[in-house]
N, C-alpha and C positions, 0 to 999 in steps of 0.2 A: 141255448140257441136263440131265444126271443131276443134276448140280450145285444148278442153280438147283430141279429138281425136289426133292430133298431139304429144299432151303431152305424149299422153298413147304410140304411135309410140317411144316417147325416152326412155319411162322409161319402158315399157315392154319388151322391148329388152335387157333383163338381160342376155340371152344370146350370146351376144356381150361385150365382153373388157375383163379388165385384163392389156392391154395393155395403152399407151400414148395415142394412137388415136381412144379409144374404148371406148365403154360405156359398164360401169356395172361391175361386179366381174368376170364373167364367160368367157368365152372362147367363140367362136363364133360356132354355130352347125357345126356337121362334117359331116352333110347329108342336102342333101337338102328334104324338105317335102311338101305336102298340110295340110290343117286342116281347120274345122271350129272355130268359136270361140264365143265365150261372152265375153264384154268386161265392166266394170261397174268403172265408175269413179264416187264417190260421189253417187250421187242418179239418176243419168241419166245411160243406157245400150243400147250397139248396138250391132248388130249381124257382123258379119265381115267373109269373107273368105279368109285366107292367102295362099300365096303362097313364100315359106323361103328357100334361097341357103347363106350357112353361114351370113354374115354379113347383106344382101340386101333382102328385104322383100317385096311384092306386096300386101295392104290388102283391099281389095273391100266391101263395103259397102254401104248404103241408106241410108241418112238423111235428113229427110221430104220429102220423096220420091222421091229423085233425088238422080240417081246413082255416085258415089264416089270412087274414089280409090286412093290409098295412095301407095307412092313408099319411099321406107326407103333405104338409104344406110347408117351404122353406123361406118363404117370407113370414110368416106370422110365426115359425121354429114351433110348431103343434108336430103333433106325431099322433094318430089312433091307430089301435091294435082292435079290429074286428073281430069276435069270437062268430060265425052267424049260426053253427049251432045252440047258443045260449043266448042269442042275441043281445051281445054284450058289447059295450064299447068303452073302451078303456083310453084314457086321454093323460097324454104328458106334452109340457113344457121341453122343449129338448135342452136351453138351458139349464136345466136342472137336474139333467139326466147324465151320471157321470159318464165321461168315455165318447159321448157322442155330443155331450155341451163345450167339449175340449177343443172342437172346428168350427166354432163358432167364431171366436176372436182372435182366429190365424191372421197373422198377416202375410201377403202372397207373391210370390217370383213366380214367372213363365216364361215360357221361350220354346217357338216352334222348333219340329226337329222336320219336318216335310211331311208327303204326301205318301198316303200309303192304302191298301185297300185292306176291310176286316168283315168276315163273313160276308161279302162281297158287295159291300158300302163304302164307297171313297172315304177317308177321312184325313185330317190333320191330326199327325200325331205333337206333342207336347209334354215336356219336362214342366212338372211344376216341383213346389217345395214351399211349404207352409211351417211355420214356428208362431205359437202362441207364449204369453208374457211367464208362464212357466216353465217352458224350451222343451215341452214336447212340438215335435216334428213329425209332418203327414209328408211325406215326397216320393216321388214315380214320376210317371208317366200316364198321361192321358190322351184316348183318341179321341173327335169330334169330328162332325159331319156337317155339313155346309148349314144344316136347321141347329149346327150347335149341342148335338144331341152325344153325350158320352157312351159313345158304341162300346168302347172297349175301358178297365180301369185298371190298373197296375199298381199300387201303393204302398206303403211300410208306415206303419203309424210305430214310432218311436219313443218310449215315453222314460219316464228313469229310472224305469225298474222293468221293464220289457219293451216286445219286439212284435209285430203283428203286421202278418202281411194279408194285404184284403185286393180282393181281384174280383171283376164282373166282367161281363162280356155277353152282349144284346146278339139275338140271334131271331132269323124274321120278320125286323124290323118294317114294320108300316107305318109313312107317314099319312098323316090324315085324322078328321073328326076325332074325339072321344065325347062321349054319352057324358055330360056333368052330371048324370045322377048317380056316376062311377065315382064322382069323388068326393061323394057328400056320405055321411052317416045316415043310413036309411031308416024311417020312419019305426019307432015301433022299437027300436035300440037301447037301451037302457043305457046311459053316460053315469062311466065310473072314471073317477081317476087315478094315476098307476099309482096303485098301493105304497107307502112310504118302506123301509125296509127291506125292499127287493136286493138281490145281490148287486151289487155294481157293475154300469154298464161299462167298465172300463176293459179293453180286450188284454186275454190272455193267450199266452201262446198254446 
C-alpha cells in the first residue's frame, strides 16, 4: 500500500506541470488549501488529509494503523514518507521510483468538457490523456476549481502488461493559509533514503 500511495502522490498531482520540471498538464494551484480525501488505486482505498500550497503537498494518512504522512514537492519530484512514531524520514527521487517516475515525462492532451459541481465546489471538468516514450498511457478525466485545485480524479494508468484504475475525490475543502512548518521535515527526524530493493512502485491490479 506505501507503494501504490506514493504512485497516487505523482500522479494525482495533476495539478502540477505543464512545465519541464512538472508533472501533469495543469498548472500548479494558485491557492493554498486543506481537504479531506479518498483515495482508491485498483481495489485498495485510504482515507488521507491534505494539506496543498501550489506545487508541495502534506497528506496524512494510516496504514494498518500506524500513522503516516507524505510530503510531496512536484517541482523538485522529492517525495518523504514520515514514520513520526520512529521519527523517521525517508526520502526518494520520484524519477527513480518505478510506476510513479512513469508521469514524469508524459506528454499531454486536454480538453474541457464543462461546468459541473463536486461535493459542492464548482468545477471544470477535463479530459486528459498522457503517453510517455514507452506508450504507457495515464487518461480520464479531471475536475478543477477556479484556485485550479483537482477536487475530484478519475484515471486508468495503462501499461503493457496491466491496467489500474486510481480515483481521489477532495471532500471539505478549505481554501486558505497552510502553516509551512507542515511541509517541511520536522526538526529531530532522522533522513533515510528509500531503501534500494523495495518492491516496484509500478501498479497492480
Amino acid at each position: 500500500m506505501i507503494a501504490r500511495l506514493l504512485l497516487i502522490l505523482a500522479l494525482s498531482g495533476l495539478g502540477a506541470g505543464g512545465a519541464a520540471a512538472d508533472i501533469g498538464p495543469f498548472g500548479a494551484p494558485r491557492a493554498s488549501y486543506t481537504a479531506d480525501a479518498t483515495i482508491t488505486v485498483g481495489r485498495q482505498s485510504v482515507a488521507a488529509r491534505i494539506f496543498g500550497d501550489g506545487p508541495r503537498e502534506r497528506r496524512e494518512t494510516i496504514i494498518q494503523g500506524v500513522p503516516q504522512i507524505f510530503l510531496l514537492d512536484q517541482r523538485a519530484r522529492t517525495a518523504v514518507l514520515l514514520m513520526p512514531g520512529a521519527r523517521l524520514a525517508i526520502e526518494a527521487d520520484i524519477r527513480t521510483v518505478p510506476g510513479a517516475g512513469e508521469a514524469i515525462d508524459m506528454r499531454w492532451t486536454t480538453r474541457p468538457l464543462g461546468a459541473e459541481t463536486v461535493a459542492g465546489v464548482h468545477a471544470t471538468r477535463h479530459r486528459v490523456d498522457g503517453v510517455n516514450a514507452r506508450g504507457d498511457r495515464l487518461s480520464g478525466e479531471v475536475w478543477l476549481t477556479r484556485e485550479n485545485i483537482p477536487v475530484r480524479v478519475e484515471l486508468e494508468f495503462r501499461g503493457a502488461r496491466r491496467r489500474t484504475a486510481i480515483r481521489q475525490e477532495l471532500h471539505n475543502l478549505k481554501v486558505g493559509p497552510v502553516d509551512p512548518r507542515l511541509l517541511r521535515v520536522p526538526a529531530g527526524f532522522r533522513r533515510l533514503p528509500m531503501p534500494a530493493g523495495l518492491p516496484s512502485f509500478a501498479p497492480r491490479r
